[in-house]
C-alpha distance (Angstrom), angle and dihedral (degrees) to the residues before:
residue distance angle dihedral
X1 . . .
X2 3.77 . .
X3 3.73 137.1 .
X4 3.51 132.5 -108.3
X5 3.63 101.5 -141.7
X6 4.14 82.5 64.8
X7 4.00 82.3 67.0
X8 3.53 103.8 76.7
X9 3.69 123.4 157.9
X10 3.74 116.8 -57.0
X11 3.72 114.8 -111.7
X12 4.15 95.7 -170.1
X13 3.63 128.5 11.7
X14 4.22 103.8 -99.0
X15 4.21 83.7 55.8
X16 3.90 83.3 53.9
X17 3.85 91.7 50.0
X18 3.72 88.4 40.7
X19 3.77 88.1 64.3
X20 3.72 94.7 37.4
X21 3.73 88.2 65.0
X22 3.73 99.3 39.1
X23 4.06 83.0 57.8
X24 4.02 88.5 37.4
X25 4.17 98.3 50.4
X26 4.53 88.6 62.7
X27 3.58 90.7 43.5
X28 2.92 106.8 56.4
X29 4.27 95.6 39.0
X30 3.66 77.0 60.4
X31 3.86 98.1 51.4
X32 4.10 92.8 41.3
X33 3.80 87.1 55.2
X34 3.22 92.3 49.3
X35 3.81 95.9 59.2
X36 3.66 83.0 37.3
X37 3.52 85.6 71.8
X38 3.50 102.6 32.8
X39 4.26 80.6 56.3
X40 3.56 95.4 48.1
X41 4.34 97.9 46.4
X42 3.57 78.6 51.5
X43 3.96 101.1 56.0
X44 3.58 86.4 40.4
X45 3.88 99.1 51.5
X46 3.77 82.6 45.1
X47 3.95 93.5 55.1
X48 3.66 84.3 42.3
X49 4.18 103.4 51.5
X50 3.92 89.8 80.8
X51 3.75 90.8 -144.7
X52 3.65 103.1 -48.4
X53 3.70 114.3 144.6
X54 3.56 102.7 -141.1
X55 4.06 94.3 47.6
X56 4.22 87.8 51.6
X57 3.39 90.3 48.0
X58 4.20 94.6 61.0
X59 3.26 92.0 31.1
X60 3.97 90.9 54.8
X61 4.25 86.5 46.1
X62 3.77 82.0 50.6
X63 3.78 99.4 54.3
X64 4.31 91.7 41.5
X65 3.71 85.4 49.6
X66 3.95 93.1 55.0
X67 3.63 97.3 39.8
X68 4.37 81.5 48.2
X69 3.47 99.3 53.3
X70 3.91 95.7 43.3
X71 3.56 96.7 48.5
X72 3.65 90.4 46.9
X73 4.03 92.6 51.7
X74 3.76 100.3 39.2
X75 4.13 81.2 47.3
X76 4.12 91.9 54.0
X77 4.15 79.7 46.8
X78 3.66 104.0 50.6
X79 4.41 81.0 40.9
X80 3.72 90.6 56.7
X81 3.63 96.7 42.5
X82 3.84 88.8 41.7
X83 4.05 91.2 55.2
X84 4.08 91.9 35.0
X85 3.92 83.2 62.7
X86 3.33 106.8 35.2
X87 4.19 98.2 42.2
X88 3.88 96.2 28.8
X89 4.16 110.6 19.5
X90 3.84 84.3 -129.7
């Protein structure tokens, strides 16, 4: 991963944003696979419901809710990286 004690204080604003995405680039590996896995119990609660209504219906909120909260963190990713590169040339 990285360490922290390669973070020191930012001396100009493109090392701040440097250190912004070195803290960014775990976080949100960690947030994707969590709606990885919220995407995946969902598919397989959905295979596993054997037609009843009720058990499709969570398991459908379950899949829209994993496909959500990816799209909206590998959006706020490809946002930050699209600003770091455009503002800063980082």
């Amino acid at each position: 991963m990285f360490a922290f004690a390669d973070l020191a204080t930012p001396k100009n604003l493109t090392e701040f944003v440097n250190n912004f995405i070195t803290i960014l680039n775990p976080v949100i590996a960690f947030v994707a696979s969590i709606g990885f896995f919220v995407l995946l119990t969902g598919v397989l609660k959905y295979v596993g419901a054997g037609g009843d209504e009720e058990r499709l219906g969570k398991a459908k909120q379950l899949i829209i809710y994993g496909l959500i909260g990816m799209l909206v963190i590998f959006s706020f990713w490809g946002i930050a990286k699209l600003l770091a590169k455009t503002y800063i040339g980082v």
